[in-house]
Every structure is written in C-alpha cells, then in structure tokens.
C-alpha positions, 0 to 999 in steps of 0.5 A: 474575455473575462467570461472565458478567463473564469471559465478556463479558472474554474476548469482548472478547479475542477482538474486539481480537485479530481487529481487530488482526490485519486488515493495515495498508496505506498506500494511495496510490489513483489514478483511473486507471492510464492517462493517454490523451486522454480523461482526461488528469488524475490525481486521488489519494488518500492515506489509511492503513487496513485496506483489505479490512474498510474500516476507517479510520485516521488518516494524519497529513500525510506527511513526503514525497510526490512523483512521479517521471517515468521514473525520473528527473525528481522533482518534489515535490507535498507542498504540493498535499495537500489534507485529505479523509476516507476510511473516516471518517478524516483522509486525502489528495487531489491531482490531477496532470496530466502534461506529456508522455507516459511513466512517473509513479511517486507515492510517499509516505514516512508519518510512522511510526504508533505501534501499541500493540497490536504495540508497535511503529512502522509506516511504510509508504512506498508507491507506485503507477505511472501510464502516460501515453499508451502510453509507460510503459517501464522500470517494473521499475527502483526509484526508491531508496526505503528499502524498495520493491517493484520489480515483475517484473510490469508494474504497470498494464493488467493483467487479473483473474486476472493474476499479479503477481510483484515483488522485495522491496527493503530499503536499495537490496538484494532482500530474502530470505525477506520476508513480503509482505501483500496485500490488496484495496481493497474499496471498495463493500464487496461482498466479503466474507471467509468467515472471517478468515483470508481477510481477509489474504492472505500469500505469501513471498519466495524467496531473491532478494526475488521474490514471486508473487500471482495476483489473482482480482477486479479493481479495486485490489490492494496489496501490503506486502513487510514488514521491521524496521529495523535502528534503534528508532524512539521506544524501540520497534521499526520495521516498514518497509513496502514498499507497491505498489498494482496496478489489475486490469481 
C-alpha cells in the first residue's frame, strides 16, 4: 500500500509539473488581419491560456485596451468588452470597424496573473497589427508600450513557412539576450505535439533584442519576448511579457 500511495504521489509530481511547464500567452485573436471591401469589421478576442494544449485561463477584465491608428491616433475600446468564454474560461470580445484606411494596432495591458506554481506575477501586454485596405505602413515602429515586440518582419499577409524576425523592447530600449516563447493557437485541436518539449517553442535574442522564428503551419502564431521587472508586484516577482500575435496564410 505504501508503494502504491508514493507511486500515485510521484505521478501526480510528474503531471503538475508538465502543466506547468506549457507557456502562458495573452491572446489578442482578431478575424482578419486584413480590412478590405469585403470585410470591413473586426471582431477580436481577448482571452489568457496555454494556446497550443487548449487549456483555459481566466482573464480578469484588462486594466487597459486600446487601438492605435498609424502609430499615432489612440483610441480607448475598454468599454466595448463584452464577457465570452474560451477554452471554458472568462474572456473578452469586441468588434471595431475602421474609418479609413491605414495601420490599426490592438493592445491590451492585463491585470497581473498570480501563478503560484513559478510564485511569481505574469502580465503579458499584447498586441496584435490589422491592415486596412493595402495601406498599413510604418508597422516596424513601437507604440511606447512597457515592454513589446517591434516586428522586423511585416506582422501581416504573410505565408506558412514564412520567417518572422522582431526586436524585443523593454522600458522604450531592445532588450538583449530575451528569451522569446512561441506558440501556435491550435485552435480545432488537430496538432498535436509528439512530446513536450515541442509543445513550446524558444528561440533567443542577439545582443540588439532581435529574434528569428521560421513558422511551418499557417493560422495564428504568438510570440511572448519575456523579461522580469525591476519592481515586485504584491511581495513576488514581476514577469513582463512582451506579446505579439502573427496570422500565417
């Protein structure tokens, strides 16, 4: 009996560390990365999970939520958040039509997740970049944000099998040697990892933030550049995730 009560102990070890191992990503998961003609709305939603296993986490209502269009012209949508569920869990939906053509960059700042299995705090303030009728220029340009990835790749109409590059930055500065997540949204379930490790995958910045990623599937990829904050959030370490999602076609 005792033999059997450590060997069900250590198996459950052995589960609730692989789960915990799986990435979190804040997800910020548009319809379309294109506005044309044929489909002039935007419908978004916002929800916090492990992207590639489908697994659920609640995502409290975000302290802020925002578009930007053309880097410059920044419009609040806070209070057009409606609750919805995904993967099971509380999340976020919106919708947005665009005015006139150009660059719309969505981005939300998340109240900080307390995860006691790391002890710490995660607050990943993601993004994700729509072009409206062909004319989305200037999408290498940060919008000021904490922490972000400035892509070096354009963050829309881009093929399967594209490689994505972007620069880590942290406080208004690339940030050196980041350790970047990426993970893909497996959203009808059909990919399945052959082991762990592949669940996951981690590439790391050069000395100037930048990171490369080469993604094989299309559909939705994100990409979390993680840093810790200089300050304590509640008594425990801050991980500040810099969250940019990518639609491969």
């Amino acid at each position: 009996m005792r033999r059997l009560v450590i060997s069900i102990a250590a198996a459950v070890l052995i589960i609730a560390c692989a789960s915990s191992a799986f990435a979190h990503f804040g997800m910020l998961i548009p319809d379309t990365d294109e506005v044309n003609q044929g489909k002039r709305n935007i419908n978004l939603v916002l929800s916090f999970s492990h992207p590639m296993e489908g697994q659920g986490m609640v995502l409290e209502k975000p302290q802020q939520f925002f578009v930007v269009q053309d880097n410059e012209t920044k419009t609040d949508l806070l209070g057009t958040l409606k609750e919805t569920k995904v993967m099971d869990f509380r999340a976020w939906k919106t919708s947005f039509t665009p005015k006139a053509p150009g660059l719309y960059t969505f981005a939300f700042v998340p109240v900080p997740y307390k995860e006691d299995a790391e002890n710490n705090y995660i607050q990943h303030i993601t993004k994700v970049v729509v072009d409206a009728y062909g004319e989305g220029e200037d999408w290498m340009q940060p919008l000021g944000l904490r922490t972000e990835i400035v892509p070096l790749t354009r963050p829309f109409g881009n093929y399967a099998g594209n490689v994505f590059q972007g620069i880590v930055y942290l406080d208004g500065k690339p940030a050196p040697y980041t350790r970047v997540e990426v993970e893909y949204y497996n959203k009808d379930g059909k990919r399945h990892a052959p082991n762990d490790r592949m669940v996951t995958q981690e590439v790391m910045a050069d000395g100037n933030g930048v990171f490369t990623f080469a993604c094989p599937w299309k559909g939705w990829w994100g990409f979390a550049g993680l840093n810790t904050a200089a300050e304590e959030y509640k008594g425990r370490e801050l991980e500040l995730g810099a969250v940019l999602w990518v639609e491969m076609k």
